[in-house]
C-alpha positions in Angstrom: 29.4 -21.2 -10.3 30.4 -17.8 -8.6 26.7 -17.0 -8.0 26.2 -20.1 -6.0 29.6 -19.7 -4.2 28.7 -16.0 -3.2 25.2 -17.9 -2.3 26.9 -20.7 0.1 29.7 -18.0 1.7 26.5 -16.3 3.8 26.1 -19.5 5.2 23.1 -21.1 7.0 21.6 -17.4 7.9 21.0 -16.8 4.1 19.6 -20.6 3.1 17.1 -20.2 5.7 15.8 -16.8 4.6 15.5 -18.0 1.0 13.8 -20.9 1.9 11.6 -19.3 3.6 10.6 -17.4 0.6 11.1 -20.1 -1.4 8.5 -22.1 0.4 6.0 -20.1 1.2 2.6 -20.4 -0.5 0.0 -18.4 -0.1 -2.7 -20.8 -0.2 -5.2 -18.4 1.2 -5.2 -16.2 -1.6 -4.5 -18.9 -4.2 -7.1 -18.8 -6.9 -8.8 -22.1 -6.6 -8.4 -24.1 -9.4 -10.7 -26.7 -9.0 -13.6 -24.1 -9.5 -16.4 -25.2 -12.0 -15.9 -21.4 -13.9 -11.9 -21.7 -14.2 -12.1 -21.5 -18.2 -14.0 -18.4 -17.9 -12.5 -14.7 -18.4 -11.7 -12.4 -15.5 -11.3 -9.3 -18.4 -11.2 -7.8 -21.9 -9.1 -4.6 -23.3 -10.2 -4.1 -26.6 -12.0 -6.9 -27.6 -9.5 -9.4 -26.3 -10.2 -11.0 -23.5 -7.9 -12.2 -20.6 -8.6 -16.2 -19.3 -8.9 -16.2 -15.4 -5.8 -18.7 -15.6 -4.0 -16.1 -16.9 -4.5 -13.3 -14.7 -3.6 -15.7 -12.2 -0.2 -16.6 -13.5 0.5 -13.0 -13.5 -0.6 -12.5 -10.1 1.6 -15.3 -8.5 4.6 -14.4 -10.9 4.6 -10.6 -9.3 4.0 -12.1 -6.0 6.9 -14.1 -5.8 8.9 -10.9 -7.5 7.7 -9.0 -4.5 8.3 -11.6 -2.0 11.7 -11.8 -3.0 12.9 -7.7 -3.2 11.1 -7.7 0.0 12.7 -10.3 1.6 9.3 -12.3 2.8 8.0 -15.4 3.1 4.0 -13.9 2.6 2.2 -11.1 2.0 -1.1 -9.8 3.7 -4.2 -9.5 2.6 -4.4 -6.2 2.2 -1.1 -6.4 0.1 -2.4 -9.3 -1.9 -5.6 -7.1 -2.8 -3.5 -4.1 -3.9 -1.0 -6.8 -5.3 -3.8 -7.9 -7.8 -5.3 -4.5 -8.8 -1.6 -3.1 -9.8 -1.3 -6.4 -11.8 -4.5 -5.5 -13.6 -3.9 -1.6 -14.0 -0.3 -3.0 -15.3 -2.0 -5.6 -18.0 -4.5 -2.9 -19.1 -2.0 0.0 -19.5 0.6 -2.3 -21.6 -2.1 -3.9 -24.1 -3.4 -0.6 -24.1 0.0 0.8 -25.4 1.1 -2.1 -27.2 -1.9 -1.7 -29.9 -0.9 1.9 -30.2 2.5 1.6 -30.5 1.4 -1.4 -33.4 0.1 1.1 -35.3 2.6 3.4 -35.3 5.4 0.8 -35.6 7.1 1.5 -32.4 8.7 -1.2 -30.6 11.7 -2.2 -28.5 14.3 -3.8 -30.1 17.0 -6.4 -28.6 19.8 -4.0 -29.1 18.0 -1.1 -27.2 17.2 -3.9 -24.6 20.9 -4.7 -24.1 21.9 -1.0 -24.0 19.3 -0.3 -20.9 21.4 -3.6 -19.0 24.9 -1.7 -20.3 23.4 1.4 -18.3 22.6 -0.5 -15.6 21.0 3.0 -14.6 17.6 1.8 -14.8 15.6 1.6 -11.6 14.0 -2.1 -12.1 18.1 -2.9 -12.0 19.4 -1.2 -8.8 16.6 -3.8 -6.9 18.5 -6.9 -8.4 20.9 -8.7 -6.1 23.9 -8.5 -8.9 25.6 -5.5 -7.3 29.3 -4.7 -7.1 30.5 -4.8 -4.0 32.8 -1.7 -4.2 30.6 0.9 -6.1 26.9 -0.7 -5.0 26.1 -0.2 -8.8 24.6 -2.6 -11.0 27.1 -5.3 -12.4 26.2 -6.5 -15.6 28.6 -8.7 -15.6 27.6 -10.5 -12.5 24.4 -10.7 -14.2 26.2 -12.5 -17.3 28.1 -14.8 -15.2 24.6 -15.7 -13.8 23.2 -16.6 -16.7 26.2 -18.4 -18.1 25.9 -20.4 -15.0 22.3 -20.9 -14.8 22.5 -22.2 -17.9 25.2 -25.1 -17.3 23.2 -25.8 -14.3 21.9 -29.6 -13.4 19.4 -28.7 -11.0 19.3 -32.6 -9.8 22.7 -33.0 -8.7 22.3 -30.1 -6.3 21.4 -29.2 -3.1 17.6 -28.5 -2.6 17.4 -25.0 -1.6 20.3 -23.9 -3.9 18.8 -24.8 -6.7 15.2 -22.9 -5.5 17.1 -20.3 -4.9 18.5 -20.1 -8.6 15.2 -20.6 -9.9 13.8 -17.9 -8.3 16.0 -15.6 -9.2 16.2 -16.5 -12.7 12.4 -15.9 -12.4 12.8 -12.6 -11.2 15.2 -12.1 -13.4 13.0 -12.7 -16.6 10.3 -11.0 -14.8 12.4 -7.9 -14.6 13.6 -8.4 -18.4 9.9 -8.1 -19.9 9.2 -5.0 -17.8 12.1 -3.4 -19.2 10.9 -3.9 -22.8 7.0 -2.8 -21.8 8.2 0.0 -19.5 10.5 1.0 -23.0 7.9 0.4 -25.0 5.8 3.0 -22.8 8.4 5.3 -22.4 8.8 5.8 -26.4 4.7 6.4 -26.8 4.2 9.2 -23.9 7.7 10.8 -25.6 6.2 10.8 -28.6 2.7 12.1 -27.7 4.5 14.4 -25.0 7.0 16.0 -28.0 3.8 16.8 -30.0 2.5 19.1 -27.9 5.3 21.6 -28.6 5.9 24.7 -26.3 7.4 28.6 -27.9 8.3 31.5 -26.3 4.7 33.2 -26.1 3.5 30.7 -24.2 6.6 30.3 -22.1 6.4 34.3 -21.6 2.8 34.5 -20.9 3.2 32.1 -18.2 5.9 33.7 -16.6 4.3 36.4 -16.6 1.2 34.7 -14.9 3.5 33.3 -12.2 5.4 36.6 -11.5 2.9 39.7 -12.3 1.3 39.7 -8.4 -1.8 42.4 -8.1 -3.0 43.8 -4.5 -6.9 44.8 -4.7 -9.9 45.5 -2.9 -13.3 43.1 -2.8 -16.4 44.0 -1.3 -18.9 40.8 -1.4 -22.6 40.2 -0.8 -21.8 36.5 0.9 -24.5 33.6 -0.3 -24.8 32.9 2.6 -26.9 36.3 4.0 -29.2 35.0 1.6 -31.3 32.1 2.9 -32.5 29.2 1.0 -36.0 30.0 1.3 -35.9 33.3 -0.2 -35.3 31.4 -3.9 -36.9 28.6 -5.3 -36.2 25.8 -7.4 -38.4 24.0 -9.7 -37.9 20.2 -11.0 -38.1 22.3 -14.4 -34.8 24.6 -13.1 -33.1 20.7 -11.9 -34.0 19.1 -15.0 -32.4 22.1 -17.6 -29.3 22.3 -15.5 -29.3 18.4 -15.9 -29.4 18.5 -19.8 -26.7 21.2 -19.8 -24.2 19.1 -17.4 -25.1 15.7 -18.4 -21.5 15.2 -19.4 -20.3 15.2 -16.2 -22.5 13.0 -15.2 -21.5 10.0 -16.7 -20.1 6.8 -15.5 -18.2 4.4 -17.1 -19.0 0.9 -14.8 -22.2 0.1 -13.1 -22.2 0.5 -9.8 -24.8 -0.6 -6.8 -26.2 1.0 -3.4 -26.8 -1.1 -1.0 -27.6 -1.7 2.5 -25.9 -3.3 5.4 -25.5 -4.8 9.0 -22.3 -6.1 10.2 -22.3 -7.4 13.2 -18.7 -8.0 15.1 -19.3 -10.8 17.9 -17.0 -9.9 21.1 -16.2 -11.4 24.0 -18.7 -11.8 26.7 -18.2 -11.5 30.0 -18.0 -15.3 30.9 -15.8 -15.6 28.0 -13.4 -12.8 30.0 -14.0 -14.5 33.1 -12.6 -17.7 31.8 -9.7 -16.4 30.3 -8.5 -14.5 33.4 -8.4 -17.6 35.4 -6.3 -19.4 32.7 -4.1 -16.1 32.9 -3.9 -16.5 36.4 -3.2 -19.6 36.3 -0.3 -19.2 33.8 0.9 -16.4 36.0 1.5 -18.5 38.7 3.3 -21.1 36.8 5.7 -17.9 35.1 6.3 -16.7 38.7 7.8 -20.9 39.4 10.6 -22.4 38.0 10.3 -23.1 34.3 12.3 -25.7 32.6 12.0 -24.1 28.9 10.0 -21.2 28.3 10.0 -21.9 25.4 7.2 -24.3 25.3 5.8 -22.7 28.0 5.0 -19.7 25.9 4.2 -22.1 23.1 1.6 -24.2 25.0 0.0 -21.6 26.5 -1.5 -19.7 23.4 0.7 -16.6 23.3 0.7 -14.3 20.5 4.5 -13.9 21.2 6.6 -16.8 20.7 9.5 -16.8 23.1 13.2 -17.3 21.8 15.9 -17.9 23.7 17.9 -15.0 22.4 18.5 -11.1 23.9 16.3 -8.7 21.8 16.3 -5.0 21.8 12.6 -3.4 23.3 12.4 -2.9 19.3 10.9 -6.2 19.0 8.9 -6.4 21.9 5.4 -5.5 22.4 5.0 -1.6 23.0 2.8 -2.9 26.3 5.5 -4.6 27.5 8.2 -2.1 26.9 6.5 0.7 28.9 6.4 -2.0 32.2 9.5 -3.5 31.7 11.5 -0.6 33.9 8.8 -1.3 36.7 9.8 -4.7 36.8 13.0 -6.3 38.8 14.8 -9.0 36.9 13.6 -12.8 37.4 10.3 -11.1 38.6 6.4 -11.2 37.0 4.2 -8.3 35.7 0.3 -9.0 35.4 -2.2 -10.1 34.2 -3.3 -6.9 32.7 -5.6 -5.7 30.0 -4.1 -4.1 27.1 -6.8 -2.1 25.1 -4.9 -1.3 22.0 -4.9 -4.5 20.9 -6.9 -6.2 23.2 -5.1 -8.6 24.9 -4.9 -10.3 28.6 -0.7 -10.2 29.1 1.7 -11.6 31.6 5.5 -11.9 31.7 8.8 -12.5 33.1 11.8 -10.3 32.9 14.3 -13.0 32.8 17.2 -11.5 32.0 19.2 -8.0 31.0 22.9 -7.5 29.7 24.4 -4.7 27.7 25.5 -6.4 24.4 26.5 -5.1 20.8 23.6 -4.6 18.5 25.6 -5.1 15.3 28.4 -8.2 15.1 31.1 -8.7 12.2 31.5 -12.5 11.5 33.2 -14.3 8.7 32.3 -18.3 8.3 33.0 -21.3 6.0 30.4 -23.9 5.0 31.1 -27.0 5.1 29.0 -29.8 3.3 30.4 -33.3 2.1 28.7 -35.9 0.7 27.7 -37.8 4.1 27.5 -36.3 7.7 30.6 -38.2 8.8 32.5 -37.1 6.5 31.3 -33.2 6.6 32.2 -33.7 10.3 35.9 -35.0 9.3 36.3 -32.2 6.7 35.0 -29.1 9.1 37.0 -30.6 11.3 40.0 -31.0 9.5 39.5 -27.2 8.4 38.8 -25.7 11.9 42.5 -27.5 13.0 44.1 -26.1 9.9 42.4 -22.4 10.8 43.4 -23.1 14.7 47.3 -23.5 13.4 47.8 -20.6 11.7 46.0 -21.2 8.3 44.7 -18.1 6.5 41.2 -18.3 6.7 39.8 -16.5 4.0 42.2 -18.7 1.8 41.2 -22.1 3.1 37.5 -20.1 2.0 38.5 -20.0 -1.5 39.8 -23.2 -1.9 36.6 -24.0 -0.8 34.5 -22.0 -3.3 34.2 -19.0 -0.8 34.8 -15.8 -0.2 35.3 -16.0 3.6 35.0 -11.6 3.6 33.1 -10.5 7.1 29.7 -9.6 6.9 27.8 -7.8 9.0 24.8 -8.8 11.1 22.2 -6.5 13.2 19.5 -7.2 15.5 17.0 -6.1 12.9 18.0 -9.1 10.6 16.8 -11.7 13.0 14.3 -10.1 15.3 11.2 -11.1 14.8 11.6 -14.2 13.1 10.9 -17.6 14.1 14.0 -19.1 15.2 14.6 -22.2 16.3 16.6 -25.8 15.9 19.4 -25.2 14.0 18.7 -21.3 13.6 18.7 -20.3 16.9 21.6 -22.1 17.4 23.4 -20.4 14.7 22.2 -17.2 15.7 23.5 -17.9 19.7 27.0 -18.7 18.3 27.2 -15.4 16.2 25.6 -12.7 19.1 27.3 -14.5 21.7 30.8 -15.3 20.2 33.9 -13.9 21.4 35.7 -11.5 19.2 38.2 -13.8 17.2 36.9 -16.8 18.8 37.0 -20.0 16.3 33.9 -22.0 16.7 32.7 -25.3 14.5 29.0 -25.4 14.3 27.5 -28.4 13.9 23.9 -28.1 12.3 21.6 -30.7 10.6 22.9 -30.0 6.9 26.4 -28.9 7.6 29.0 -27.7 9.5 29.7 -23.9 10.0 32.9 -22.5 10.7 32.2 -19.1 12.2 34.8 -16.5 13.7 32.8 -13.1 14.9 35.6 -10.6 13.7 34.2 -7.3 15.0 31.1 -5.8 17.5 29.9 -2.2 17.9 26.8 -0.5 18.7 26.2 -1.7 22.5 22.7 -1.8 23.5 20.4 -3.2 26.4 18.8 -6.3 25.5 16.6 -8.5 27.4 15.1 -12.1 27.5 11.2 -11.4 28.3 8.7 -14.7 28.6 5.6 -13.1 27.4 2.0 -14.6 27.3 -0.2 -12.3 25.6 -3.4 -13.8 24.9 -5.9 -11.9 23.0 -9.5 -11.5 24.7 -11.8 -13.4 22.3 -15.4 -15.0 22.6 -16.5 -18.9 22.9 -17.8 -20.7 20.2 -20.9 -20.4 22.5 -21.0 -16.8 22.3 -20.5 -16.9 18.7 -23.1 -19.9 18.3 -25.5 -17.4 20.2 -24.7 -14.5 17.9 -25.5 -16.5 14.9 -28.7 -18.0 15.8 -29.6 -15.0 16.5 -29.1 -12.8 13.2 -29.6 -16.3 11.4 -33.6 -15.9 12.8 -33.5 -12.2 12.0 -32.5 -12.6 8.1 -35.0 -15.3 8.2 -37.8 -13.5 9.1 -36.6 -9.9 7.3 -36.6 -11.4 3.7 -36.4 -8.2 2.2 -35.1 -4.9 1.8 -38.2 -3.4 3.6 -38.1 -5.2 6.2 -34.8 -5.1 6.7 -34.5 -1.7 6.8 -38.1 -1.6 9.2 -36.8 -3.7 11.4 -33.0 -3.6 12.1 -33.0 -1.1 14.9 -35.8 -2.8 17.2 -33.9 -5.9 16.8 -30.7 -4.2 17.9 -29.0 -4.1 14.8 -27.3 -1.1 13.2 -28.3 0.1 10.0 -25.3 0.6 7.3 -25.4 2.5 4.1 -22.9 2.4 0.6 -23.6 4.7 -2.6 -21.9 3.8 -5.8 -20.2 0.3 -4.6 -18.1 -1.0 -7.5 -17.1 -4.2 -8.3 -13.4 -3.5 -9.0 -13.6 -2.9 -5.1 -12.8 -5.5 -2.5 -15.1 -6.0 0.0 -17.7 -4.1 2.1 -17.9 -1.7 4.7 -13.7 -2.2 5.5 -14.3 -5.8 6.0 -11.9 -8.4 5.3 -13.5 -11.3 3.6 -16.1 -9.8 1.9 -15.9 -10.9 -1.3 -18.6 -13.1 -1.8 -20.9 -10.3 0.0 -19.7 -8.2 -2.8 -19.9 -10.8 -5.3 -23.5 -11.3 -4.4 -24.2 -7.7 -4.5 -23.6 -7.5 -8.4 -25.6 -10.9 -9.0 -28.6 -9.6 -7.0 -31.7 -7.6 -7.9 -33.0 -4.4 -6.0 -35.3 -5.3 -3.3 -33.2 -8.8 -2.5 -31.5 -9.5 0.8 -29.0 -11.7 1.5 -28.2 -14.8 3.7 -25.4 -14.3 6.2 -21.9 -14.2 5.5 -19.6 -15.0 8.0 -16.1 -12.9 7.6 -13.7 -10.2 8.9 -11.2 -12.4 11.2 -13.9 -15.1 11.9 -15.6 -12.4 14.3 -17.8 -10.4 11.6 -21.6 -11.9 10.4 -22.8 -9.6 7.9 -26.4 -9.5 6.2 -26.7 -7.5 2.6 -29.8 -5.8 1.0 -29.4 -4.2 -2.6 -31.2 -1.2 -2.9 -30.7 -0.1 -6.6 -28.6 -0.7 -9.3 -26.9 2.4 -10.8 -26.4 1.3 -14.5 -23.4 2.3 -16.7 -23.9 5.5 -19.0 -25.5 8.9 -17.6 -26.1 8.8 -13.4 -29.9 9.0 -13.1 -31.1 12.9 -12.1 -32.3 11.5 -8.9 -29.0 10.9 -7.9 -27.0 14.3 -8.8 -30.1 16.3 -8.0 -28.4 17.1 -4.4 -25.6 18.4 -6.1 -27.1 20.0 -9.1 -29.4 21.9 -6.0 -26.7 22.9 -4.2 -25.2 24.6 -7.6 -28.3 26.3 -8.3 -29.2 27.8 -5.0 -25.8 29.6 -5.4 -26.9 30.7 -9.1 -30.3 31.6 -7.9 -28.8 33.5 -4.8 -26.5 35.3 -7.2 -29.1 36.5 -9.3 -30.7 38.3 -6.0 -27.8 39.5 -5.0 -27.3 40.8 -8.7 -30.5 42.7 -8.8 -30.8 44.1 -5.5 -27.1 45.7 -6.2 -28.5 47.3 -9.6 -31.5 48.5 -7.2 -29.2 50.0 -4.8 -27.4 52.1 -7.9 -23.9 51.6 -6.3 -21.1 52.7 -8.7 -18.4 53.7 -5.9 -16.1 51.2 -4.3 -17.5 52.5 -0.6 -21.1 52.2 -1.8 -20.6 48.6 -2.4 -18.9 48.2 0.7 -21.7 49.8 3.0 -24.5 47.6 1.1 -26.8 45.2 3.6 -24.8 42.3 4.8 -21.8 43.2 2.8 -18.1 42.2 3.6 -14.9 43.8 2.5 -10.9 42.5 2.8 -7.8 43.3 1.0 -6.3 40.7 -0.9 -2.4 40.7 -1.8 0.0 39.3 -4.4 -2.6 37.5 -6.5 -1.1 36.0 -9.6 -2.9 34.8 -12.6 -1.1 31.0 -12.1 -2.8 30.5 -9.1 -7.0 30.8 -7.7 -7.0 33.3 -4.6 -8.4 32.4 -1.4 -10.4 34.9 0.0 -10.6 35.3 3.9 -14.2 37.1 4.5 -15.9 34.8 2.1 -13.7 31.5 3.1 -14.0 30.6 -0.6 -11.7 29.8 -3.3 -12.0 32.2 -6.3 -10.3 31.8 -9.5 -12.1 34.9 -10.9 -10.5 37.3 -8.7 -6.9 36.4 -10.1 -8.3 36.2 -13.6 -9.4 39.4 -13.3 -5.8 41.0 -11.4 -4.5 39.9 -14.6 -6.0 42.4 -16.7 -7.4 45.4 -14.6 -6.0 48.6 -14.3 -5.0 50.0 -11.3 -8.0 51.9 -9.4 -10.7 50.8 -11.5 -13.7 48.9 -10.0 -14.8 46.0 -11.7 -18.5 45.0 -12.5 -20.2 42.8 -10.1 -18.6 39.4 -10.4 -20.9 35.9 -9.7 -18.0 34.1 -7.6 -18.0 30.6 -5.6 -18.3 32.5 -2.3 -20.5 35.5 -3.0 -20.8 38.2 -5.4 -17.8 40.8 -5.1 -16.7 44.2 -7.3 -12.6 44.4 -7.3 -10.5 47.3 -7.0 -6.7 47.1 -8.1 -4.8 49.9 -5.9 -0.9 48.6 -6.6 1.1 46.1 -8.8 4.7 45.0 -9.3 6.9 42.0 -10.1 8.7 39.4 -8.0 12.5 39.5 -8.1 12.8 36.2 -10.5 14.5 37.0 -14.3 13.0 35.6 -17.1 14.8 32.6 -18.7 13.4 31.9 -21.8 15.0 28.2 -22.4 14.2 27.5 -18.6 11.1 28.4 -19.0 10.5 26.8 -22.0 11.5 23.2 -20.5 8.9 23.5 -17.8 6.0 24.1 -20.5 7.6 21.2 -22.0 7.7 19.0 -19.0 4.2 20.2 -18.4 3.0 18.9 -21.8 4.7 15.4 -21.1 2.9 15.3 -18.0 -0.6 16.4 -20.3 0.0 13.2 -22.6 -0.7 10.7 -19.3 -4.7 11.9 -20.0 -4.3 10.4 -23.7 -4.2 7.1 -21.3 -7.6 7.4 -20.1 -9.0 8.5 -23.0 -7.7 5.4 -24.7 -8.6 3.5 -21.8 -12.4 4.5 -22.5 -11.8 3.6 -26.2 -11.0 0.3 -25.6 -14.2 -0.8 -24.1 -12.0 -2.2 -20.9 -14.6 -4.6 -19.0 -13.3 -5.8 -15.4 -14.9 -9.0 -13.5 -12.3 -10.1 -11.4 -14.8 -9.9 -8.7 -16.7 -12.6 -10.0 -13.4 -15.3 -9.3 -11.0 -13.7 -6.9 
């Protein structure tokens, strides 16, 4: 039971973090199971499809896993979101490789499993608690002993939140023991499809040479843009054979849906601002008075910012507050004032400042018998031993403890909500005396705590802060509704919505290409069943209203077409495809009027109609270079350096800027020596790095259909 020992020698400090994590359910974000389509499938990867159940299991299993190497009780929405789309890319990628590796009759073996744990090099082991405390390193044999004891374990004969606490991080543990074998198992197929693409020396050379050859030339350019649009034309026949010839680019794999929008955000009016200044005022008044425990003060006023009784460092207070607090004499009040970066009415009390360590060494013993009297006798009994000259780390041990100091920060704590038995624990340690013996008595226990060492002196302060956030009335709100409620009703479809929304006040939103692997609308929180809707909906349909963001968002959806999986339509690439053949077009003029003009000298060139020249140095064939008088990119212009020789002009070259000629006038090498083997590694790392795209093209082979949004 050394794991549990090591568990019980942090003391109360650790069981309540744990049980916070431990307890915590995300029942926001819960998939609900009581749902009429729970049997159905969220997903398929190659013909085999993926129950929403399941998904789900995996979601809350790498949830907890996060939780706990995070140290949380929750995560946020926005986390959760980005939570459950790495779950998915994770599922895909590993079924993915697990049928090829099948066929090829790779796989991960137990032995190769328990050599990765030997290591104990591996990255998913450095973020497991079993670490020795010398080295830092991975112990496997701490893990061992966990197991061992995890094993003997009878949960029912112990203590609640220990045995949670083992459970969970057996859970992580097996969580972390399957990702070693797929994250093997993945390893082993990009090797081998990275080893196959085999570098040699030419290549090796050649791209040396690419990296280190530099060229300085000339360029004299006919810019597109002293060409105007109207001086070439382009037919629907012009749009329609570039089409053809880059169809291939224009192909998506998932539909995807335009749409139309309003959201409208309900804020405070001004009676609602009104209303809450008074009740600021009046709070004001009672924070300048004598306050019995400001505690519940803070607490029944509505503040955003609970109020412990503890000093905290300006770290943990609001920035707002911070940048006043200087202005402000201790036992004295600062507001009401309005706060615009996060909206807020604020008032508070400096009540107190001292200079106090930041960081505190402590060293305790846990004392727990089977009834409170008697855990009294025994922490007593202990404390008198420890008071007479017992060794303390000793009478730990005997105990099932360590009894080593540990070290405890302001950032541990700050931040947290303390109270009862927390706060009262967390009192004793900041505000102990150094070597001071104290017996804590808490609800579940007894604590025997001796602060050992300080350091780190900081100011600290006790602030009562009532920060109340400026928010509108449920009349306001009720007002807002009725209000788009009668416009949706009488704009019933996509024309009229899109008539009408301005003269009704309303503002007008547009989305191209929304998919459904997305999670909401328009940076909205809440908005799935918007976008749910969206991909059940046909063009022309509007929607009703959908109340979301924070509560404070209404928002009103029209589908405007449905862009289907396979080749985009040309009607919406054309803009592109026009923008590519004005430049083609616009080359072909410039083209022509330079064959007109009979230039053959580098000057002649130069002194053409709207020309522009620049010097361009140290071009290399490994990299496109950027030319100043034509702001453009071009990879021609190194290709080119690569091969010319020095003083000859080039033939007019169609770039992505303008038509230029070239002129070499000097070459030479940089200082680096060739290193064949080096070389040859990089080429080789290269390749490795070449075999993640065999990922997407199996990703497309395997027909990979995603409707999570339809459930979650």
């Amino acid at each position: 039971m050394a794991t549990l020992q090591k568990i019980r020698s942090k003391g109360p400090l650790v069981v309540i973090v744990v049980g916070l994590a431990l307890f915590a359910f995300i029942a926001g974000d819960a998939w609900q199971v009581m749902r009429p389509h729970q049997s159905q499938d969220i997903g398929e990867v190659n013909g085999e499809s993926l129950s929403a159940q399941d998904y789900q299991a995996m979601v809350e299993e790498y949830t907890e896993v996060v939780k706990t190497a995070r140290n949380v009780s929750s995560l946020t929405d926005e986390e959760m979101s980005s939570l459950q789309d790495e779950v998915w890319r994770t599922y895909v990628e590993n079924k993915l490789i697990e049928t090829e590796a099948a066929k090829l009759g790779l796989q991960v073996t137990d032995a190769e499993l328990q050599s990765i744990i030997n290591a104990g090099v591996h990255p998913l082991l450095q973020g497991l608690p079993f670490r020795n405390p010398q080295t830092g390193a991975f112990d496997r044999d701490m893990l061992n002993k966990f197991l061992v004891d995890y094993s003997k374990m009878n949960m029912a004969q112990m203590p609640a939140e220990y045995a949670e606490s083992y459970q969970k991080l057996y859970n992580y543990w097996q969580f972390v023991e399957k990702t070693l074998v797929q994250t093997r198992l993945r390893e082993k197929y990009m090797s081998l499809i990275g080893t196959a693409l085999v570098s040699n020396p030419v290549e090796a050379k050649n791209a040396f040479d690419g990296r280190t050859a530099q060229t300085d030339l000339l360029l004299a350019a006919v810019p597109y843009t002293s060409v105007p649009d109207s001086a070439v034309s382009i037919s629907e026949a012009d749009l329609r054979d570039a089409y053809d010839k880059k169809k291939e680019q224009y192909r998506q794999y998932a539909e995807t849906r335009n749409i139309r929008f309003i959201d409208v955000q309900v804020t405070a009016s001004d009676e609602d601002k009104a209303a809450l200044r008074k009740e600021m005022d009046e709070y004001t008044a009672q924070l300048a008075g004598n306050v019995a425990d400001y505690a519940t003060f803070v607490r029944s006023t509505g503040s955003d910012v609970p109020y412990v009784d503890l000093y905290y460092t300006t770290r943990s207070l609001p920035g707002d507050v911070v940048a006043r607090l200087d202005s402000v004499a201790t036992g004295d009040v600062f507001g009401p004032y309005y706060n615009a970066a996060d909206n807020t009415l604020n008032s508070f009390k400096k009540l107190a400042v001292a200079s106090m360590p930041d960081s505190v060494e402590f060293r305790q013993i846990q004392v727990m018998a089977e009834t409170s009297d008697k855990t009294k006798t025994l922490a007593d009994s202990i404390y008198n031993a420890i008071k007479g000259g017992a060794d303390f780390a000793e009478l730990a041990q005997r105990y099932g403890q360590t009894g080593q100091p540990v070290w405890i920060s302001s950032a541990n704590y700050e931040g947290a909500q303390l109270d009862g038995d927390n706060l009262k624990y967390l009192t004793a340690i900041t505000t102990g005396n150094k070597n001071e013996l104290q017996n804590l008595t808490l609800a579940q226990a007894n604590v025997i705590l001796q602060v050992t060492d300080k350091k780190a002196v900081k100011e600290k302060y006790k602030v009562a802060i009532v920060k109340r956030p400026v928010e509108f009335s449920k009349e306001t709100y009720s007002k807002a509704y009725n209000n788009f409620s009668q416009f949706i009703a009488t704009n019933n479809t996509l024309e009229k919505m899109i008539a009408n929304a301005e003269d009704a006040g309303y503002r007008l939103l547009e989305r191209r290409d929304l998919g459904s692997a997305e999670h909401g609308i328009g940076g909205i929180r809440d908005t799935k069943d918007a976008l749910r809707w969206a991909f059940q909906a046909k063009p022309g349909e509007v929607s009703g209203l959908f109340e979301c963001g924070d509560n404070d968002h209404m928002l009103m959806v029209g589908l405007e077409s449905v862009v289907p999986e396979g080749y985009r339509p040309l009607a919406l690439v054309q803009g592109q495809l026009r923008f590519e053949l004005l430049r083609d077009k616009k080359a072909e003029k410039i083209l022509a009027d330079m064959q007109a003009a009979g230039a053959s000298s580098f000057d002649q060139y130069k002194g053409m109609a709207n020309a522009v020249s620049d010097s361009v140095k140290h071009v290399t064939f490994s990299a496109a270079a950027y030319v100043p008088a034509l702001s453009s990119s071009e990879p021609l212009v190194s290709a080119y350096a690569s091969v010319a020789d020095l003083n000859q002009l080039s033939q007019p070259i169609k770039g992505n800027g303008g038509v230029f000629v070239l002129m070499p006038y000097a070459k030479d090498k940089t200082s680096e020596e060739y290193d064949e083997a080096a070389e040859m590694d990089t080429q080789a790392s290269m390749h490795a790095r070449m075999a993640m795209q065999f990922l997407n093209d199996l990703y497309l082979k395997a027909d990979v259909k995603d409707m999570r949004y339809l459930f979650f």
